[in-house]
Structure formats: structure tokens, C-alpha cells
C-alpha positions as a LaTeX table, in Angstrom:
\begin{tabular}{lrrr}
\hline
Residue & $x$ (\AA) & $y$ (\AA) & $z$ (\AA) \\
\hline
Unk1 & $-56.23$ & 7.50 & $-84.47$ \\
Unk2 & $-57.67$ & 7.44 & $-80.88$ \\
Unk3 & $-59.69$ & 4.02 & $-79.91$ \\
Unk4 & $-62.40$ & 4.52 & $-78.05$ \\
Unk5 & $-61.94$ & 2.86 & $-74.51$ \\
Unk6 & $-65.20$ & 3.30 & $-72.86$ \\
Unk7 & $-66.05$ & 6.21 & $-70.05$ \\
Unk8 & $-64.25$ & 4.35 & $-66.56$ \\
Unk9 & $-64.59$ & 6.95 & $-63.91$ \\
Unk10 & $-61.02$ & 6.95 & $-62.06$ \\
Unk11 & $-61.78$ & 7.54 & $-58.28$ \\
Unk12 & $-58.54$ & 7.16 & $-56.10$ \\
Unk13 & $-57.50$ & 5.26 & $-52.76$ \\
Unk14 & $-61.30$ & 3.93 & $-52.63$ \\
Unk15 & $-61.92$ & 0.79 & $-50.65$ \\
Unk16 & $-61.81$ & $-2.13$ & $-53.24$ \\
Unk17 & $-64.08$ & $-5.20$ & $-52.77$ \\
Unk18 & $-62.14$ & $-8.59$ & $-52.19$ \\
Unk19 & $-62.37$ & $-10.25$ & $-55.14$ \\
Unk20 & $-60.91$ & $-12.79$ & $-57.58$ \\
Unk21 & $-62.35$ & $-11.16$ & $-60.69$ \\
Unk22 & $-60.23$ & $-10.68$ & $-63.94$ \\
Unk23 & $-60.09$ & $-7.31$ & $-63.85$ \\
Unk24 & $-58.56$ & $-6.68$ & $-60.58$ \\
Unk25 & $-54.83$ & $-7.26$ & $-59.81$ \\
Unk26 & $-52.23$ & $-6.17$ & $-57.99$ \\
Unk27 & $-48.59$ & $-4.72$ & $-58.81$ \\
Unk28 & $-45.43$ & $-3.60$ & $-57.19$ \\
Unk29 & $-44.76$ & $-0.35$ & $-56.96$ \\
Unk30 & $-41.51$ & 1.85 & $-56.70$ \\
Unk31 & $-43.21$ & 5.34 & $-55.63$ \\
Unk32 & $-46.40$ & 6.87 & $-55.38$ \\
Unk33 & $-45.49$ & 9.74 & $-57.74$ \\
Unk34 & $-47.51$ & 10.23 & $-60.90$ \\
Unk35 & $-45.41$ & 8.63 & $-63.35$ \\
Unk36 & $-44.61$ & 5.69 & $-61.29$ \\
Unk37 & $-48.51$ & 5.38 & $-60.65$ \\
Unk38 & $-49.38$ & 4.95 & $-64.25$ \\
Unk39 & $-46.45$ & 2.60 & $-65.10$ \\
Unk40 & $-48.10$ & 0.49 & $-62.75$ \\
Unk41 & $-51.71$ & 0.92 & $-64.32$ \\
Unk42 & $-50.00$ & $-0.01$ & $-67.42$ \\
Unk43 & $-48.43$ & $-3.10$ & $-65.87$ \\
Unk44 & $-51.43$ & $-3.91$ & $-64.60$ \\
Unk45 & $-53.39$ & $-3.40$ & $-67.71$ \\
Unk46 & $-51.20$ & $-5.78$ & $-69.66$ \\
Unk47 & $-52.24$ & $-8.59$ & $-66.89$ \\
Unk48 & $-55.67$ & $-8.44$ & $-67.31$ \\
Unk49 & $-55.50$ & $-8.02$ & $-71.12$ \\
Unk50 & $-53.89$ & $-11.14$ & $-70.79$ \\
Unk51 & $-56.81$ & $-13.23$ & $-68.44$ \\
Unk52 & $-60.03$ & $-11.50$ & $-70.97$ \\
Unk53 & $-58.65$ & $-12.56$ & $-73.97$ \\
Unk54 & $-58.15$ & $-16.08$ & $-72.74$ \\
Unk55 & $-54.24$ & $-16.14$ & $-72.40$ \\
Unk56 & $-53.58$ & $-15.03$ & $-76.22$ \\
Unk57 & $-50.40$ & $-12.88$ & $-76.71$ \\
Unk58 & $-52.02$ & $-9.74$ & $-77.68$ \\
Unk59 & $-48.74$ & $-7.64$ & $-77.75$ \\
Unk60 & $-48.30$ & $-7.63$ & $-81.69$ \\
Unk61 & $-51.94$ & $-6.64$ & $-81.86$ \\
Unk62 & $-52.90$ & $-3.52$ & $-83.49$ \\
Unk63 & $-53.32$ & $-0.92$ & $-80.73$ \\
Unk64 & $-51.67$ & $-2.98$ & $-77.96$ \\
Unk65 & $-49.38$ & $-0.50$ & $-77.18$ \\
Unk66 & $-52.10$ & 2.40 & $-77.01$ \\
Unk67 & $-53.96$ & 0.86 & $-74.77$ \\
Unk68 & $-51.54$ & 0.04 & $-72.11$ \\
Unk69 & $-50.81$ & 4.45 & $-72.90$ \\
Unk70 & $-54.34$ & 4.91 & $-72.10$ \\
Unk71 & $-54.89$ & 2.51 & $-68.76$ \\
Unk72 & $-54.81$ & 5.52 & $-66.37$ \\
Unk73 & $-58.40$ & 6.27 & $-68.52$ \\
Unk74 & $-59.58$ & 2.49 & $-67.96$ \\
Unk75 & $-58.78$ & 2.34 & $-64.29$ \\
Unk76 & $-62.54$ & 2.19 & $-62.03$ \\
Unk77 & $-60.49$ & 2.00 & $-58.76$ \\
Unk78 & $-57.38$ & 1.87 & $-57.13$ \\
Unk79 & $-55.40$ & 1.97 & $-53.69$ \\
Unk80 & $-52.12$ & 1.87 & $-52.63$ \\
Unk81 & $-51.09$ & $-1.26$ & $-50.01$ \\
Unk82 & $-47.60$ & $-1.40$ & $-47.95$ \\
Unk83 & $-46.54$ & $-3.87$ & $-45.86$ \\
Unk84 & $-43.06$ & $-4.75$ & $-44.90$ \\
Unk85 & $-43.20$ & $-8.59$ & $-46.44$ \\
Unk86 & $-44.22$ & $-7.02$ & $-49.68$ \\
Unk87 & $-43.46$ & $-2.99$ & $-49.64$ \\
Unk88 & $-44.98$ & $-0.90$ & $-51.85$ \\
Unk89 & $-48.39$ & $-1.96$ & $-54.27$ \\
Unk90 & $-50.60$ & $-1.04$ & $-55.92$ \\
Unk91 & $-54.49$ & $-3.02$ & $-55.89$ \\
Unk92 & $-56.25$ & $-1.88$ & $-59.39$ \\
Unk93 & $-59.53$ & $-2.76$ & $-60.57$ \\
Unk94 & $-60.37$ & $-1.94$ & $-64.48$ \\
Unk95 & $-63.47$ & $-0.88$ & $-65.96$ \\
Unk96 & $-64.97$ & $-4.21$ & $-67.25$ \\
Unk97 & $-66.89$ & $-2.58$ & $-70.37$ \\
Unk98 & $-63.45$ & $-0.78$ & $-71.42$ \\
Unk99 & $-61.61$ & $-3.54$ & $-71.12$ \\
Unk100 & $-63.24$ & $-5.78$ & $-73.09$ \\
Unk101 & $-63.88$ & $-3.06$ & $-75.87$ \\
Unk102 & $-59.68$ & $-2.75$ & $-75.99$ \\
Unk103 & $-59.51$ & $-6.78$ & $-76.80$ \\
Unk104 & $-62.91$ & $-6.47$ & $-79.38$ \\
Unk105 & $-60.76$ & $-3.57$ & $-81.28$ \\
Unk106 & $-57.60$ & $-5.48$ & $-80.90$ \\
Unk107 & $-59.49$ & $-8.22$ & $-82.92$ \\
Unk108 & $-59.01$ & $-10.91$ & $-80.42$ \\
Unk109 & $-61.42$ & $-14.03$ & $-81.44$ \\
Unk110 & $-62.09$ & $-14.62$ & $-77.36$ \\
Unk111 & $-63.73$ & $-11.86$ & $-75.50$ \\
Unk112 & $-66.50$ & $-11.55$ & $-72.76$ \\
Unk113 & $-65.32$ & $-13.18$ & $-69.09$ \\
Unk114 & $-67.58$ & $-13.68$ & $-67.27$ \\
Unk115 & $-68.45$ & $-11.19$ & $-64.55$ \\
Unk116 & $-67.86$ & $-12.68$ & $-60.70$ \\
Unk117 & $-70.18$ & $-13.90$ & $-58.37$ \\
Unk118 & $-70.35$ & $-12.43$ & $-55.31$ \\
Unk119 & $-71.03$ & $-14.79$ & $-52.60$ \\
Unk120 & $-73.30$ & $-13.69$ & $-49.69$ \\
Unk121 & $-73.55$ & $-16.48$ & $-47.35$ \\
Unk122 & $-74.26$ & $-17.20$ & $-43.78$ \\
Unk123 & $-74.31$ & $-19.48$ & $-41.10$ \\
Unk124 & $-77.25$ & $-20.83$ & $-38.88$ \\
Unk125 & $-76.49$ & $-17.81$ & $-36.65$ \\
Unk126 & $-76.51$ & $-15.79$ & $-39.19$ \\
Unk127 & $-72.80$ & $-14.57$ & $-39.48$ \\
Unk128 & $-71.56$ & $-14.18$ & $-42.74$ \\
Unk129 & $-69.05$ & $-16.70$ & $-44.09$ \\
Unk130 & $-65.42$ & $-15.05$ & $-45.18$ \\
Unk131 & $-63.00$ & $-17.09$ & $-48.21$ \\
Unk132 & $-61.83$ & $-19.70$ & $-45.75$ \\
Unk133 & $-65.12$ & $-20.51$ & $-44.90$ \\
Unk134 & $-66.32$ & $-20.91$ & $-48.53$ \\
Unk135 & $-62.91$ & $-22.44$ & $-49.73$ \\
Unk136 & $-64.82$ & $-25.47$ & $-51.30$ \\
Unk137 & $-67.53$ & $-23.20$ & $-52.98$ \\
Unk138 & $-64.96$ & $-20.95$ & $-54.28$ \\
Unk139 & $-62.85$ & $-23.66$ & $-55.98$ \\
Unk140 & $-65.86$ & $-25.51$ & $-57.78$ \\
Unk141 & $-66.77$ & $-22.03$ & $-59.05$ \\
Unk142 & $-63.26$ & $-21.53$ & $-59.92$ \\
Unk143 & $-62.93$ & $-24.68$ & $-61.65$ \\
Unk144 & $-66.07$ & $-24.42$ & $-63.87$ \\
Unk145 & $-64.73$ & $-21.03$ & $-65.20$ \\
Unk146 & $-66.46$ & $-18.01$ & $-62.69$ \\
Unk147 & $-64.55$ & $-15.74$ & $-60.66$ \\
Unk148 & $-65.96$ & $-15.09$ & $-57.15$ \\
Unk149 & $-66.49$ & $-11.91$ & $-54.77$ \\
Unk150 & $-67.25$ & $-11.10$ & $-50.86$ \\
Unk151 & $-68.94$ & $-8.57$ & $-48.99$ \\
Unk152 & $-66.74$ & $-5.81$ & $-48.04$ \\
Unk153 & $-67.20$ & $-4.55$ & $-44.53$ \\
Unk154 & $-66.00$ & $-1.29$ & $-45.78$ \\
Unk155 & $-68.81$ & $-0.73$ & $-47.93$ \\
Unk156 & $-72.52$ & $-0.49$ & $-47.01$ \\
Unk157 & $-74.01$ & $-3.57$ & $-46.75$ \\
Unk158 & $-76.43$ & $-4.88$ & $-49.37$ \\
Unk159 & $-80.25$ & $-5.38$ & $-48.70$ \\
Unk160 & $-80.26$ & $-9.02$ & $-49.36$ \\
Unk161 & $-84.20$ & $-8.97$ & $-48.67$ \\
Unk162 & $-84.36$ & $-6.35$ & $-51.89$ \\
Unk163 & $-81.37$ & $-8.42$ & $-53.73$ \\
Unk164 & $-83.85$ & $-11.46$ & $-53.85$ \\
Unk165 & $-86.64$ & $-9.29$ & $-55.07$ \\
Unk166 & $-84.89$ & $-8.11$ & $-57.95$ \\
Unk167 & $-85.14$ & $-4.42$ & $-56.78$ \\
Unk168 & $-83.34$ & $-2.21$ & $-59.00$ \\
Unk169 & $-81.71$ & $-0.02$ & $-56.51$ \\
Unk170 & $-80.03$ & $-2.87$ & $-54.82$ \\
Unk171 & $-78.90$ & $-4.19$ & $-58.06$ \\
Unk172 & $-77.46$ & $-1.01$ & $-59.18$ \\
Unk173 & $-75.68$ & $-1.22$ & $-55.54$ \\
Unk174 & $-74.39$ & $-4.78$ & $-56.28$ \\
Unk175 & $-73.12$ & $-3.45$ & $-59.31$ \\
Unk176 & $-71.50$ & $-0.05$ & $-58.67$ \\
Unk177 & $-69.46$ & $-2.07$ & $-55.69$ \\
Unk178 & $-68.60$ & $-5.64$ & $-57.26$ \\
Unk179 & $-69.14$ & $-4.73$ & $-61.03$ \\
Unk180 & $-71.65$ & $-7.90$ & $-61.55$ \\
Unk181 & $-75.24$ & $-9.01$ & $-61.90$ \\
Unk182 & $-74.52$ & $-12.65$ & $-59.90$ \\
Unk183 & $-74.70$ & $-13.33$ & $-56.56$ \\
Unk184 & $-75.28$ & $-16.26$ & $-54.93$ \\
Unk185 & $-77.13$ & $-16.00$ & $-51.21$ \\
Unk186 & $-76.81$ & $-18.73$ & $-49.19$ \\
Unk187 & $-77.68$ & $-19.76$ & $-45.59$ \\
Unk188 & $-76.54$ & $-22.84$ & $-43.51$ \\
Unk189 & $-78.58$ & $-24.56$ & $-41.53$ \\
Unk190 & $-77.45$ & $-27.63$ & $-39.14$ \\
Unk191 & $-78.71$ & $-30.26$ & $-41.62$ \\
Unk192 & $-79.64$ & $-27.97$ & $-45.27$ \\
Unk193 & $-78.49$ & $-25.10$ & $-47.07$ \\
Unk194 & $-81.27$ & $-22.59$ & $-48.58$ \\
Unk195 & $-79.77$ & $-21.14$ & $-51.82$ \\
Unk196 & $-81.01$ & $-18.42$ & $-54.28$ \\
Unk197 & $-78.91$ & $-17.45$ & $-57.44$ \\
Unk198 & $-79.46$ & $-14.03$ & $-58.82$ \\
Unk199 & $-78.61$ & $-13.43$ & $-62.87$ \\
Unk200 & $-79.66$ & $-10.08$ & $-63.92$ \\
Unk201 & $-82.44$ & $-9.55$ & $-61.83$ \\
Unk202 & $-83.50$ & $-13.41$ & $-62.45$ \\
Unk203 & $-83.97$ & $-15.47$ & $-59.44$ \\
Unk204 & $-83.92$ & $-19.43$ & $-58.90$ \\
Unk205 & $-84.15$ & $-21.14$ & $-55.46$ \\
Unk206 & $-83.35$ & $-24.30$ & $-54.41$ \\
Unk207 & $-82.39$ & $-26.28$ & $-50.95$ \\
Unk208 & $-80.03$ & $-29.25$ & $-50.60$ \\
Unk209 & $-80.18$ & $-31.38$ & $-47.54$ \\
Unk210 & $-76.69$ & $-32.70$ & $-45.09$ \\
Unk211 & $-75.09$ & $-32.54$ & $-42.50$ \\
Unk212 & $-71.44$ & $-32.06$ & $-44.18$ \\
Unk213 & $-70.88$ & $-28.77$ & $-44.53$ \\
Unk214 & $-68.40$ & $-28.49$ & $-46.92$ \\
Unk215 & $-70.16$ & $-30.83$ & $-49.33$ \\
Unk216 & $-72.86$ & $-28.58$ & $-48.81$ \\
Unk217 & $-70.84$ & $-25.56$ & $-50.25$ \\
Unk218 & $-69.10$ & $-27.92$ & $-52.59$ \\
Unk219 & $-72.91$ & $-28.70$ & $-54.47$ \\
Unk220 & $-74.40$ & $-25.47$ & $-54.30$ \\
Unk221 & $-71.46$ & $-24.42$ & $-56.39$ \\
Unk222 & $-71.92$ & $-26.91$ & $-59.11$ \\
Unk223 & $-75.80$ & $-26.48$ & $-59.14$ \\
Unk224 & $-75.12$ & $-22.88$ & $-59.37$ \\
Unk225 & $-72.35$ & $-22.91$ & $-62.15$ \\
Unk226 & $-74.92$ & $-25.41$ & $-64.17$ \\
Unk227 & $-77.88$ & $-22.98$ & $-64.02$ \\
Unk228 & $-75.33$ & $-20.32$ & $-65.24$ \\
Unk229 & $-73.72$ & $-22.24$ & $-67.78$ \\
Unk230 & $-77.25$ & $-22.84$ & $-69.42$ \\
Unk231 & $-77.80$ & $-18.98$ & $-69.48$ \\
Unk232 & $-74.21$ & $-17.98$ & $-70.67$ \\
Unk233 & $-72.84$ & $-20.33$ & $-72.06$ \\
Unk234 & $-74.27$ & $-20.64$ & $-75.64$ \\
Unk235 & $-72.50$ & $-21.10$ & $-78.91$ \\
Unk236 & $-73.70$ & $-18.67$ & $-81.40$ \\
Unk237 & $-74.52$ & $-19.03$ & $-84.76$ \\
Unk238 & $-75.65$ & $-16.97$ & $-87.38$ \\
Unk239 & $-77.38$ & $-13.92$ & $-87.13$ \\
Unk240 & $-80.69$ & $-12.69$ & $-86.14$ \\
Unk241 & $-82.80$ & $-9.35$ & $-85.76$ \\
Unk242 & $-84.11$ & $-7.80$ & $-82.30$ \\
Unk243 & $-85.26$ & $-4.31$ & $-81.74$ \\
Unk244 & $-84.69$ & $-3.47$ & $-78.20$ \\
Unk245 & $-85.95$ & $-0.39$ & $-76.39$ \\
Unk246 & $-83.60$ & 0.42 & $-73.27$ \\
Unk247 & $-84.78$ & 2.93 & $-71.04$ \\
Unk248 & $-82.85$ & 5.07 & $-68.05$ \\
Unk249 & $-80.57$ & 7.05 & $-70.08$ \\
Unk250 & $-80.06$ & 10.85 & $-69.03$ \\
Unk251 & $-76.97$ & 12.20 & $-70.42$ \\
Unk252 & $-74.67$ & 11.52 & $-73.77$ \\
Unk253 & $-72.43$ & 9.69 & $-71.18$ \\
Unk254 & $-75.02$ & 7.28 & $-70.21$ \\
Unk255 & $-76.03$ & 6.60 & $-74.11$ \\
Unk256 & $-71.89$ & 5.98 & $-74.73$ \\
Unk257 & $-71.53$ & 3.86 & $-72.04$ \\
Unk258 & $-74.40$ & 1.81 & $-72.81$ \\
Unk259 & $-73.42$ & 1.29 & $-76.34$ \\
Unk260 & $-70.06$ & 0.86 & $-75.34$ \\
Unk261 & $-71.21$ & $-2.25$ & $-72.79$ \\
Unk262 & $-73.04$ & $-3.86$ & $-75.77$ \\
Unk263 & $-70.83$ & $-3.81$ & $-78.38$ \\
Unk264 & $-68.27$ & $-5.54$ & $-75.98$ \\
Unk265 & $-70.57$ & $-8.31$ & $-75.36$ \\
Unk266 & $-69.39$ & $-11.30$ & $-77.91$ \\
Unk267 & $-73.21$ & $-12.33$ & $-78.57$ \\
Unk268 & $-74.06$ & $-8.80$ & $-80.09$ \\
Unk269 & $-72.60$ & $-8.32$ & $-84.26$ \\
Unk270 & $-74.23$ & $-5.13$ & $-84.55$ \\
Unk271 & $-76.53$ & $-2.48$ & $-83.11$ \\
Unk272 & $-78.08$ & 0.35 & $-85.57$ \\
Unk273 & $-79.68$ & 3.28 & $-83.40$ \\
Unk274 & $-83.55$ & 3.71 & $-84.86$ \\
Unk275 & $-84.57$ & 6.40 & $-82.25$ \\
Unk276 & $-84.91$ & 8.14 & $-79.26$ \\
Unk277 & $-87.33$ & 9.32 & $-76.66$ \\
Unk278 & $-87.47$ & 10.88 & $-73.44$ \\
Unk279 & $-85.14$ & 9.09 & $-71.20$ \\
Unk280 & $-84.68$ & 5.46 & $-73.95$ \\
Unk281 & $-83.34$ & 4.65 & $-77.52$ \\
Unk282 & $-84.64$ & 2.38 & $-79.60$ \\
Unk283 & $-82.34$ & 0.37 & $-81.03$ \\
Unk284 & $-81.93$ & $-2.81$ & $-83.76$ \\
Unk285 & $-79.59$ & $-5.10$ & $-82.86$ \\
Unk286 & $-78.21$ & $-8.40$ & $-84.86$ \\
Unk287 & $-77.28$ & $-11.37$ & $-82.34$ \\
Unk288 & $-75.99$ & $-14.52$ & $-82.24$ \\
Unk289 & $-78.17$ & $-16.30$ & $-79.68$ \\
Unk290 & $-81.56$ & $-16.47$ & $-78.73$ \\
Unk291 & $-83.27$ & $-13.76$ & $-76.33$ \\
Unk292 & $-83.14$ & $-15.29$ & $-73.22$ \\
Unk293 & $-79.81$ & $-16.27$ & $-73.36$ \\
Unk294 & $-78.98$ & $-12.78$ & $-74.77$ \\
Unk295 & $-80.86$ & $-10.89$ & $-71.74$ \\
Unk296 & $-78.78$ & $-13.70$ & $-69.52$ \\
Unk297 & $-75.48$ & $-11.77$ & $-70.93$ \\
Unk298 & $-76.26$ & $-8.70$ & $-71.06$ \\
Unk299 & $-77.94$ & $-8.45$ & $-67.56$ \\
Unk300 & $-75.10$ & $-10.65$ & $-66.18$ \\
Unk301 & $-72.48$ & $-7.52$ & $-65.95$ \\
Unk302 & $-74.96$ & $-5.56$ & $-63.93$ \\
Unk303 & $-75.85$ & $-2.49$ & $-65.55$ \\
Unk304 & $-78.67$ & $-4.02$ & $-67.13$ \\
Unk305 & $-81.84$ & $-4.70$ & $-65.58$ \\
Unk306 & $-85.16$ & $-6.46$ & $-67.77$ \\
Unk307 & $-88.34$ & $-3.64$ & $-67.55$ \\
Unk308 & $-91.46$ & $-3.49$ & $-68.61$ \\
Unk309 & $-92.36$ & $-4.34$ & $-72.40$ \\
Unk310 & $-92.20$ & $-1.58$ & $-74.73$ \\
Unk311 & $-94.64$ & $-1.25$ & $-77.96$ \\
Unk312 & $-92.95$ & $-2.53$ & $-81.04$ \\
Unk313 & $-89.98$ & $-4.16$ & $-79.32$ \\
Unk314 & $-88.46$ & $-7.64$ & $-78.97$ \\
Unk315 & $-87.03$ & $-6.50$ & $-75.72$ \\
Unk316 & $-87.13$ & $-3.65$ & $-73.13$ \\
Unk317 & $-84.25$ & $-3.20$ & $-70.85$ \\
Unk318 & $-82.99$ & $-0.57$ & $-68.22$ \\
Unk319 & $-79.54$ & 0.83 & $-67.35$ \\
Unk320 & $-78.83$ & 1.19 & $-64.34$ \\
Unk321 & $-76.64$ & 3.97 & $-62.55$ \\
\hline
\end{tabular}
């Protein structure tokens, strides 16, 4: 029997965001032929199978094997890169939701890495700050579990004025590009560092004051990784009862996807659907933690965004396209 992978969207040779998420690797290639193409999405499948379910050796698993058969379906993006100290590769990025539905149905007892953080950060002339530059903000953020992103030039270049308003269209930007709801937005001054965190549409601010710029960089990642830790990082136990409304749903696609995205989160044991109208279902849904940290999780991916409160709900979300 099938398993149901999620609905990734494969869309060729499209510029890739630099990123150190879990879902994105690279693999050498030995020809851009079909075949050869999805022996490498399989290769590469196996690797990140291997980073979401914590290191665990998931190849006697029950539908191990189909999934690597089915990566070419899980694949979001890919490119081919050549150079003559490497040759031939091949840059893939997975479909996060997918992914972590494979390890949930390959009963794996550690799911749910965390999304990246894209940093956005600038100096007092306002130039924005590449990996070397942020080498010390990276590695703290590293270190306390988090992969990190970067602005792409490639792309189109996010309205960090709407990003720190929470505006939904610049969200659903931020997440169609770097698949995640966390960025960090930072700018350097000669003596202080202005910071705002974004989780899911939530906002927190903060300055710190020096003149060492790297120390600066060093503490904004720790501060940062504590607020997020708080949010995400929660044990659950037991089981409780919350009937959440999410709207934005126009097509059978959207409805699997969502579903797909919350059964794949590790704080969510079950969701019943109660009923449907317009463009949102009503659903009930037994958790682990308590609401805000659950919003924190769910919103955290990016395709989630906290609305308006809907009658007779615990909870109101949107998804976001």
C-alpha cells in the first residue's frame, strides 16, 4: 500500500536559497539524465531522513525503502551545480511537511526539526551581512540546535518593514522562499545592535549595547535561541482537547496539505474534521502542549499564520499560500 507523502510541488533548476537547513543537501552526480537524476533524489533523501529523525538508522523501518522510490514526489526544488574541483551535483531541497510525514509513518520516536532561521541583518550603512559576516551568530544558533538561512540575491527581496508587522503576504513570501516562520532582523550600529525575532507572525524586540561586534552577533544569537527554546521547546504530556478553526483553504490540495503539515507536527496526537465552511474547516484536535506553545509550532514552519478569533473555537489560524 501507497503512504501518503504530502503534495511537494517539484519545480526544476530554480534558484535555491543558501541555507543550512535539514532538508537541503547536496549530491554527486554522474549525468543529468532522468534515471541518474532520481538516484540522486534518492541519495539525497536517505541524508535528510537521516538529520529529521535525529541520526536513528531508519533503513529496517517499515516503508524505508518506498520512500527513498518516491523522493522524486518529495523534492520542492532542485538545480544542477558543476565545477571542475567538484564536477557534476546536484543541490536538493525536500518538502519539509513530506518529509517529516515519511519518518511519523516510519514510526520514528524523534520527529519535527526545527525549521531555519533566516538571518536578515545589516550594518550601520545598511548593507546586508553575508555567512562570514555572521560566522559567530551562525555557530551559537548552530550549537543550540537551529539551522540558519540568508537572503538570496536571486530572489526578490523581502519587505522587512511588512516582515516586522506580521503582514501575511510577506510571511507567505518568507515562507514560499526559505520554508520557515523565523527570521531574525538585525541592524549594527557603531556601539548597539537593534534586534527583532519573528515566530509565526509573533514579534519580540530587544537592543544590546558594545562596541565588539562579534560579541554582538555572538548574544543576539543566544537571546534569540532562548526566546525560541521557550516557545518550542516543550515536553509534552498527556493529552488535551482544542477545536481550531483554520481559514484560507480553496482547493482539496490546500485541505491535504494542511492536514498533512499538522499531523507531522510531534505536539499534535490527533485531529478529527467537525466541519467546513466557505474557505475554513473546523477541526478538533488532541495535543500535547499548551496553546501558545502549540501556535509557537505550528506557525514556526510558515504556512501558518494566527487570525482573527472564530465563534466556538480555542484557536483560529490561517494557511498561507
Amino acid at each position: 500500500m501507497l503512504l501518503l507523502w504530502g503534495f511537494a510541488v517539484l519545480s526544476p533548476c530554480r534558484a535555491q536559497p543558501l541555507t543550512s537547513s535539514a532538508y537541503t543537501v547536496v549530491v554527486p552526480m554522474s549525468g543529468t539524465a532522468t534515471t541518474e537524476r532520481n538516484r540522486a533524489f534518492s541519495t539525497a533523501l536517505a541524508q535528510v531522513l537521516a538529520r529529521v529523525s535525529g541520526g536513528r538508522d531508519l533503513r529496517s523501518r517499515p516503508g524505508y525503502d518506498e520512500a527513498l522510490s518516491h523522493a522524486p514526489e518529495m523534492v520542492k526544488y532542485y538545480r544542477f551545480r558543476n565545477d571542475e574541483l567538484t564536477g557534476l551535483q546536484l543541490q536538493v531541497s525536500f518538502d519539509p511537511g513530506s518529509v517529516r510525514r515519511a519518518v511519523t509513518q516510519m514510526q520514528s520516536s524523534r520527529v519535527g526539526v526545527k525549521p531555519p532561521v533566516l538571518l536578515i541583518v545589516r550594518d550601520a550603512q545598511g548593507t546586508l551581512l553575508g555567512p562570514d559576516a555572521l560566522a559567530s551568530l551562525a555557530l551559537v544558533v548552530n550549537q543550540r540546535g537551529y539551522g540558519v538561512a540568508y537572503p538570496d540575491t536571486a530572489l526578490p527581496a523581502l519587505d522587512t518593514s511588512k516582515l516586522m508587522a506580521a503582514d501575511p503576504s510577506a510571511l507567505a513570501a518568507m515562507a514560499s522562499h526559505y520554508h520557515t516562520g523565523l527570521a531574525l532582523l538585525g541592524r549594527m550600529h557603531q556601539d548597539s545592535a537593534d534586534w527583532t525575532l519573528l515566530s509565526g507572525g509573533h514579534v519580540k524586540q530587544w537592543t544590546d549595547r558594545g562596541d565588539d561586534s562579534v560579541r554582538l552577533l555572538a548574544e543576539a544569537g543566544r537571546t534569540m535561541a532562548d526566546n525560541l527554546g521557550q516557545q518550542l521547546n516543550v515536553i509534552g504530556e498527556g493529552g488535551r482537547k482544542v477545536r481550531l478553526w483554520i481559514a484560507g483553504l480553496y482547493s482539496a490540495l490546500d485541505y491535504a496539505s494542511m492536514l498533512a503539515s499538522l499531523r507531522s507536527d510531534v505536539a499534535v496526537l490527533k485531529v478529527t474534521t467537525l466541519g467546513a465552511h466557505d474557505d475554513g474547516v473546523l477541526l478538533m484536535v488532541m495535543v500535547s502542549v499548551p496553546l501558545p506553545n502549540l501556535v509557537a509550532g505550528l506557525t514556526s514552519q510558515g504556512q501558518l499564520l494566527p487570525t482573527l478569533p472564530h465563534t466556538g473555537t480555542d484557536l483560529a489560524l490561517r494557511w498561507l499560500h
